[in-house]
C-alpha positions as CSV (number, residue, x, y, z in Angstrom):
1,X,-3.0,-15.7,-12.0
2,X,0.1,-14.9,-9.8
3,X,1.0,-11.3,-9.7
4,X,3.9,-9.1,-7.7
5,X,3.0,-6.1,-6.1
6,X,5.5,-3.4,-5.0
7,X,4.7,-0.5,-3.5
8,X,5.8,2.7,-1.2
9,X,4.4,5.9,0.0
10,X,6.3,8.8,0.9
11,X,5.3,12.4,3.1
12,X,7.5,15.2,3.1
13,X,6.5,16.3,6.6
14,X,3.6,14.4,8.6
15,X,1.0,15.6,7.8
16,X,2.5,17.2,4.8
17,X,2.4,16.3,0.8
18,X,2.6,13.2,-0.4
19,X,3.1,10.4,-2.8
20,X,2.1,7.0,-3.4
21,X,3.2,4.7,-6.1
22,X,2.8,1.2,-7.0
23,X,5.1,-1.6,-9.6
24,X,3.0,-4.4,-10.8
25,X,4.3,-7.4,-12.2
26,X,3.1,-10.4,-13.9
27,X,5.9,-12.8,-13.7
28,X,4.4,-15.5,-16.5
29,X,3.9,-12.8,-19.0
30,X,6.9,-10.2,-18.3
31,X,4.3,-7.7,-18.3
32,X,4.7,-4.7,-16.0
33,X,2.2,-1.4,-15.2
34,X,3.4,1.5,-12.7
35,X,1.5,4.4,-11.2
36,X,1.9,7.2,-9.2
37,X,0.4,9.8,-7.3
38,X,-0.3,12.0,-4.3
39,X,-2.0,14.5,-2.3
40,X,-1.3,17.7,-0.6
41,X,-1.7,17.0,2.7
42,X,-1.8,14.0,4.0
43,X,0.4,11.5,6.1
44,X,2.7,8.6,5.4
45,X,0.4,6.1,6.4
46,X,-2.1,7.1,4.4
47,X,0.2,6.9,1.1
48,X,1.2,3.7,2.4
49,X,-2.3,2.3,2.4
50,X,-3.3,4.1,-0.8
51,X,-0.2,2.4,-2.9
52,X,-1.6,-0.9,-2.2
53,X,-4.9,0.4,-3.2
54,X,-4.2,1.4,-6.2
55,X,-2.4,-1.3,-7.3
56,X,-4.8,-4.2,-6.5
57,X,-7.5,-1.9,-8.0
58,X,-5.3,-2.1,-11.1
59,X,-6.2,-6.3,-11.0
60,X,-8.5,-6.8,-13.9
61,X,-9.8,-10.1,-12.1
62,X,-9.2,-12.2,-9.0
63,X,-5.2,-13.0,-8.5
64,X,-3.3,-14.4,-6.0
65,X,-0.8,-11.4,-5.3
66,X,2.7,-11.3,-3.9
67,X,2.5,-8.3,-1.8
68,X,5.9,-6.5,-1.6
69,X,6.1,-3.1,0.8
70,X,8.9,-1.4,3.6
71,X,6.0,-0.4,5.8
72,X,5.0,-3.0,8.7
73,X,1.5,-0.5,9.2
74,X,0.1,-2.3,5.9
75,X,1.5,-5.6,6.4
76,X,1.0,-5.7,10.2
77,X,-2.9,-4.1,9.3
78,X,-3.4,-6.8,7.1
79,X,-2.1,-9.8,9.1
80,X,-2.3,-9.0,12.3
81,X,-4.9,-6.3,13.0
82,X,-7.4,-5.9,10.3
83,X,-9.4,-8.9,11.6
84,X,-9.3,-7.5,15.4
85,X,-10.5,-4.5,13.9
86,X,-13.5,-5.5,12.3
87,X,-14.2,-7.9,15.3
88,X,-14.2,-4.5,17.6
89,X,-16.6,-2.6,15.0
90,X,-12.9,-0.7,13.8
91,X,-11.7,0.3,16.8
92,X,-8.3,-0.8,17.9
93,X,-7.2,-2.2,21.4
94,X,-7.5,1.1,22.9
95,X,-11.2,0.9,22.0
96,X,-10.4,4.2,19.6
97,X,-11.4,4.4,16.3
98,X,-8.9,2.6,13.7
99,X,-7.3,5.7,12.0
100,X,-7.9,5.5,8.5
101,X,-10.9,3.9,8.5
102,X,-11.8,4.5,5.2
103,X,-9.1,3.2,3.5
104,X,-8.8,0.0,5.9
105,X,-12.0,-0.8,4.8
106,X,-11.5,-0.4,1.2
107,X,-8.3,-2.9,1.5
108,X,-10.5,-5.0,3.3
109,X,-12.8,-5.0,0.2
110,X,-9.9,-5.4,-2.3
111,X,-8.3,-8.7,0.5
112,X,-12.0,-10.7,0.1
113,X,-11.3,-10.6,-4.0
114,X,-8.0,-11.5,-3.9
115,X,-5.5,-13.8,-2.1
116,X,-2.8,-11.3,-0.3
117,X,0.3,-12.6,0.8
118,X,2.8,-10.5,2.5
119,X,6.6,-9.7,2.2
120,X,8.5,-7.4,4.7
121,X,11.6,-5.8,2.7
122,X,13.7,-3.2,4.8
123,X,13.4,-0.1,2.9
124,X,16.2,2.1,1.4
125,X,18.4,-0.9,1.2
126,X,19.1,-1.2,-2.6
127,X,15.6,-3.6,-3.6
128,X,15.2,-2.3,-7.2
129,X,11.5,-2.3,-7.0
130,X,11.3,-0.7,-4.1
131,X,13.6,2.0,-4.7
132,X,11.8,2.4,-8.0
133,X,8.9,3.5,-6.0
134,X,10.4,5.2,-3.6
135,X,11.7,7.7,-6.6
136,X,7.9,7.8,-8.1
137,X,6.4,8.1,-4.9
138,X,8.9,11.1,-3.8
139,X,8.4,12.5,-7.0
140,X,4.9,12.5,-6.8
141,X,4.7,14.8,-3.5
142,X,7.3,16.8,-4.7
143,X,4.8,18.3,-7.2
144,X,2.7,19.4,-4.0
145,X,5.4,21.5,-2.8
């Protein structure tokens, strides 16, 4: 099954409150699922990662999944660094520990069950979808205020 992924984390100061939120799509079907949420103090990053989280979590079985996000942290983590990572027992090329460890490692569980492809959209730039979740994902730290 081929699925679309959307997602976008927002932080209202960094560290501050956040939110995360996530648009899933099945294209064959028309069928659609959102979610949102948040924490009170946490960092951009960390939303970022958790959107993507969340969302693949949502995947009832393996899919191939058509990754949409504004932040080059997740894509470039998952194309580029996440390997390099693991390689280094999670320490990056400064031999420090990979920030966010936790929830690297969790996408790293969710990437071996499902086929990840990612797509780089510029954020803010009129992408329903992604404004979509911007709005959710705003809205969701905003109750943490």
């Amino acid at each position: 099954m081929e699925v679309e992924l959307y997602t976008d984390g927002a932080c209202s100061g960094n560290p501050g409150p956040g939110g995360w939120a996530y648009i899933l799509k099945h294209p064959a079907s028309g069928s659609e699922r959102e979610e949102s949420g948040g924490e009170a103090d946490t960092t951009n990053n960390r939303m970022e990662l958790i959107s993507v989280i969340r969302g693949l979590e949502a995947l009832s079985e393996p899919c191939r999944v058509r990754l949409i996000s504004d932040s080059q942290y997740v894509l470039k983590g998952l194309d580029e660094w996440l390997d390099g990572w693991k390689k280094k027992g999670w320490r990056n090329s400064r031999r420090e520990p990979v920030k966010n460890i936790e929830l690297w490692k969790q996408l790293d569980t969710l990437r071996q069950k499902h086929e990840i492809r990612g797509e780089w959209i510029r954020g803010h730039n009129d992408h329903p979808e992604n404004e979509r979740c911007d709005r959710m994902a705003v809205a969701a730290a905003e109750r943490f205020k």
